[in-house]
C-alpha positions as CSV (number, residue, x, y, z in Angstrom):
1,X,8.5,-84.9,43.1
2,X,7.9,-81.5,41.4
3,X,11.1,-80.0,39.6
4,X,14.6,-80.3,41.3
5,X,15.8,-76.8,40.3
6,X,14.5,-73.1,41.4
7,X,13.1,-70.9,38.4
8,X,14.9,-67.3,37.6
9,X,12.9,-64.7,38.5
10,X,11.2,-62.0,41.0
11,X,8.3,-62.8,43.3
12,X,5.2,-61.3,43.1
13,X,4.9,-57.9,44.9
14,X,1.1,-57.6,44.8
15,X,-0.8,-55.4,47.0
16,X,-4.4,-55.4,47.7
17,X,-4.8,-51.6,45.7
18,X,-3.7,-54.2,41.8
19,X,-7.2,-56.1,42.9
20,X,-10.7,-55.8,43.6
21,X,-11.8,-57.2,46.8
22,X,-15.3,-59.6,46.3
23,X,-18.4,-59.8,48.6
24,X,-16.2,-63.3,50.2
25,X,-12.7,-62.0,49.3
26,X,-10.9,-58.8,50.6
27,X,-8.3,-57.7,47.9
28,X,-5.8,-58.1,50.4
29,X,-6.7,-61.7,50.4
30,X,-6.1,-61.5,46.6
31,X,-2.7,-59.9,46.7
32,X,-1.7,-63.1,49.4
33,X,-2.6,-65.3,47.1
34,X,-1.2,-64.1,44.5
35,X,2.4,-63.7,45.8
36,X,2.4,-67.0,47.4
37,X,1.7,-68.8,43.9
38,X,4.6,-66.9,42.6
39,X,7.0,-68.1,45.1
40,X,5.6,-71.6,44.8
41,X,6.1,-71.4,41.1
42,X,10.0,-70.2,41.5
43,X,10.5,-72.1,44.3
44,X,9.6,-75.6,42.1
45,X,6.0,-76.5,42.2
46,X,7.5,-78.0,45.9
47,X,4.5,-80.1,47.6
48,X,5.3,-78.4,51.2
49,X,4.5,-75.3,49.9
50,X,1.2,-76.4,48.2
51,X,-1.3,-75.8,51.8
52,X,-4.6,-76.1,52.0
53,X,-5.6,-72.6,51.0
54,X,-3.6,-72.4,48.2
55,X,-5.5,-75.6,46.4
56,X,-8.7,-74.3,47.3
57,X,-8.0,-71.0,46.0
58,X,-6.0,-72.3,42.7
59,X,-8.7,-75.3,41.8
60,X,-11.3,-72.7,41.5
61,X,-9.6,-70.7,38.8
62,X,-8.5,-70.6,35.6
63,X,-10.7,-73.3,34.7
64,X,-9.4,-75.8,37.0
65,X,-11.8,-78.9,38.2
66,X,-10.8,-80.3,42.2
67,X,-9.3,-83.5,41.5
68,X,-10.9,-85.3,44.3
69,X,-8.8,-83.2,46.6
70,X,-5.1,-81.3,47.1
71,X,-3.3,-84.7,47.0
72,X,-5.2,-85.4,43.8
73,X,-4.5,-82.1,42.2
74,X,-0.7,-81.9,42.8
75,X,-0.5,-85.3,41.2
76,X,-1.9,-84.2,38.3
77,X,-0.1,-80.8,37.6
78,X,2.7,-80.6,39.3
79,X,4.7,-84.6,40.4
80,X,6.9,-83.3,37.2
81,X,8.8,-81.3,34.5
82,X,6.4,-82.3,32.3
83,X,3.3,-81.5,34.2
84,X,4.4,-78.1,35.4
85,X,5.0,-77.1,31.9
86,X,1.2,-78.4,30.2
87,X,0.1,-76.3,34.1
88,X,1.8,-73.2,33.0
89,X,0.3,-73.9,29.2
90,X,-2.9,-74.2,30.6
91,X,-3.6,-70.9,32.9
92,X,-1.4,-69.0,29.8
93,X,-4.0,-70.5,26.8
94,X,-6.9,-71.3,28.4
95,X,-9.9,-69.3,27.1
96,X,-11.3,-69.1,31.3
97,X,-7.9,-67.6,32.4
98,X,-9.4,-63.8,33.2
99,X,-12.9,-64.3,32.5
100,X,-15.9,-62.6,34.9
101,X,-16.4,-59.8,36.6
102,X,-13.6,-59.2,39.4
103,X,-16.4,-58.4,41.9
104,X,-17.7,-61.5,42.0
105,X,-14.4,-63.7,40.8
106,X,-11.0,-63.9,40.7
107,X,-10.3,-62.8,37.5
108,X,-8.1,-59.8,37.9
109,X,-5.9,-62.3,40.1
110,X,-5.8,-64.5,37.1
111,X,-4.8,-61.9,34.4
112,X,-1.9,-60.5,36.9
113,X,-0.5,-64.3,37.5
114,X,-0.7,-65.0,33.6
115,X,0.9,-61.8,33.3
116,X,3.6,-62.4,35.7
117,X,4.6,-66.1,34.4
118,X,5.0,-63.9,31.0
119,X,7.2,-61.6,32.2
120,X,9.1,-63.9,34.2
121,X,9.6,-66.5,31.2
122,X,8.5,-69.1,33.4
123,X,6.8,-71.1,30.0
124,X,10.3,-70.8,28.5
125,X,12.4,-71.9,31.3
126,X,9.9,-74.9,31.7
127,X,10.4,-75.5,28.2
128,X,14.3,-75.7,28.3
129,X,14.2,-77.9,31.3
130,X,11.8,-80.4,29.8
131,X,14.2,-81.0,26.6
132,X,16.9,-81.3,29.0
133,X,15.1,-84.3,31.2
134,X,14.1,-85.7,27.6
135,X,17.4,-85.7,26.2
136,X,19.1,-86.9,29.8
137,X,16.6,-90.1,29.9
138,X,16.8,-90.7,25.9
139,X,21.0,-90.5,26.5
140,X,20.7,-92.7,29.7
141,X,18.6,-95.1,27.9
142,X,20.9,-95.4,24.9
143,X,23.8,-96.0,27.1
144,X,22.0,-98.7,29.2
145,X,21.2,-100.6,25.2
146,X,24.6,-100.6,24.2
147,X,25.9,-101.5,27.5
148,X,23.3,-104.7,27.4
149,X,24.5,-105.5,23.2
150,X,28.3,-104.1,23.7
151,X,29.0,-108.3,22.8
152,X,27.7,-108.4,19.3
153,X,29.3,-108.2,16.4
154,X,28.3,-105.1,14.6
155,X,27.0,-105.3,11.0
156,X,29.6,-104.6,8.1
157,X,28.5,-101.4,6.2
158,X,26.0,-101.5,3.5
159,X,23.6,-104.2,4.8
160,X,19.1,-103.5,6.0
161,X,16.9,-106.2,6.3
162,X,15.9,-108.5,3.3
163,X,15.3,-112.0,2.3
164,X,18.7,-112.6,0.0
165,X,20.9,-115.0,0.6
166,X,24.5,-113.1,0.7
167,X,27.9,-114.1,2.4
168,X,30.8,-112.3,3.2
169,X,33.9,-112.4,4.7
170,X,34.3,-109.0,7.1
171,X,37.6,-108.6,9.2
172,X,37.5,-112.3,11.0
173,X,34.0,-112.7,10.8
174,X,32.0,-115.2,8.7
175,X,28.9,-113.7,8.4
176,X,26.0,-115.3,6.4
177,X,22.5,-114.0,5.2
178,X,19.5,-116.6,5.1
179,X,15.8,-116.0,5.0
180,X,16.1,-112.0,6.2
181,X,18.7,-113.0,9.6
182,X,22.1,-112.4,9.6
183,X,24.4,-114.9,11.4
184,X,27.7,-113.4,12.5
185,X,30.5,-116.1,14.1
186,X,33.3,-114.6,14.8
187,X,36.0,-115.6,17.6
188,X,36.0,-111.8,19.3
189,X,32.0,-112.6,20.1
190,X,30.2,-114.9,21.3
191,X,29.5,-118.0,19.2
192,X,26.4,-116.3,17.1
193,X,24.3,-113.4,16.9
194,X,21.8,-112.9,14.7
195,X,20.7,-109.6,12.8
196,X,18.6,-108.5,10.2
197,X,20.5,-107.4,7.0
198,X,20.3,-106.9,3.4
199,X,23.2,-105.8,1.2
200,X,22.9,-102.6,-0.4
201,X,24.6,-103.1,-3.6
């Protein structure tokens, strides 16, 4: 699923003279790769652009373990808002991100990407629009309750849960506290509805 929305911000320029090339890497290898996970970043964490090469390349840096294979990998850092975000917190705070000797790893790829994402805000932006898709399900949620209860009677001010015995006359409603539940009959609801109360005296 990845993210629905493109991130702000410029591609990586890279060019095989910001890396050094390995005895199985050229640096120009190193600069590809590097500006292809930019665009996959702004472009949404997008499945179609996760290839082959790319998870081989990524699930040997920054600390990253295979997950059984590219399939497995994308599931697990990149189906969601959420999961894009704890990705970028990852490669930003993990203490592997930049480690070894450039020579033999790719380190100097992983301190230009973490560099990049900094400079770009991506952390931030990912941050924004995870509090967004939180607040969006939390508000769907909460109109989908009081759709489903819109039929019973709310409780009169000044009332939590208790084991009193209290009744009271509110509006057209006879509503009656026994053994902690609240019995509400009223001829704009249905026949009862029952709700824990206490008076607050």
């Amino acid at each position: 699923m990845a993210i629905g929305v493109k991130l702000k911000g410029k591609a990586g320029e890279f060019c095989s003279e910001d890396f050094t090339p390995t005895k199985w890497a050229a640096a120009d290898e190193k600069a590809k790769i590097a500006n292809k996970l930019t665009r996959f970043i702004l472009g949404g964490f997008q499945q179609t652009s996760f290839r082959k090469r790319m998870y081989q390349r990524l699930s040997n840096m920054f600390g990253h373990i295979a997950h059984y294979d590219s399939n497995g990998f994308y599931s697990t850092w990149f189906t969601d808002i959420k999961s894009c975000r704890d990705w970028v917190e990852h490669v930003t705070g993990s203490w592997l991100s930049g480690i070894g000797d450039p020579r033999f790893t790719w380190s100097d790829v992983e301190k230009a990407l973490v560099q990049w994402i900094k400079d770009n805000q991506i952390q931030e932006q990912l941050d924004e629009l995870y509090h967004l898709d939180v607040e969006h399900k939390e508000r769907s949620l909460l109109t989908a309750l009081q759709q489903k209860y819109a039929t019973e009677e709310v409780l009169p001010p000044g009332f939590i849960a208790d084991k009193d015995f209290y009744t009271a006359n509110h509006e057209s409603a006879s509503v009656t506290v026994l053994g902690g539940q609240m019995a509400i009959s009223s001829q704009r609801v249905p026949p009862v509805s029952f709700i824990m109360a206490k008076r607050t005296l």
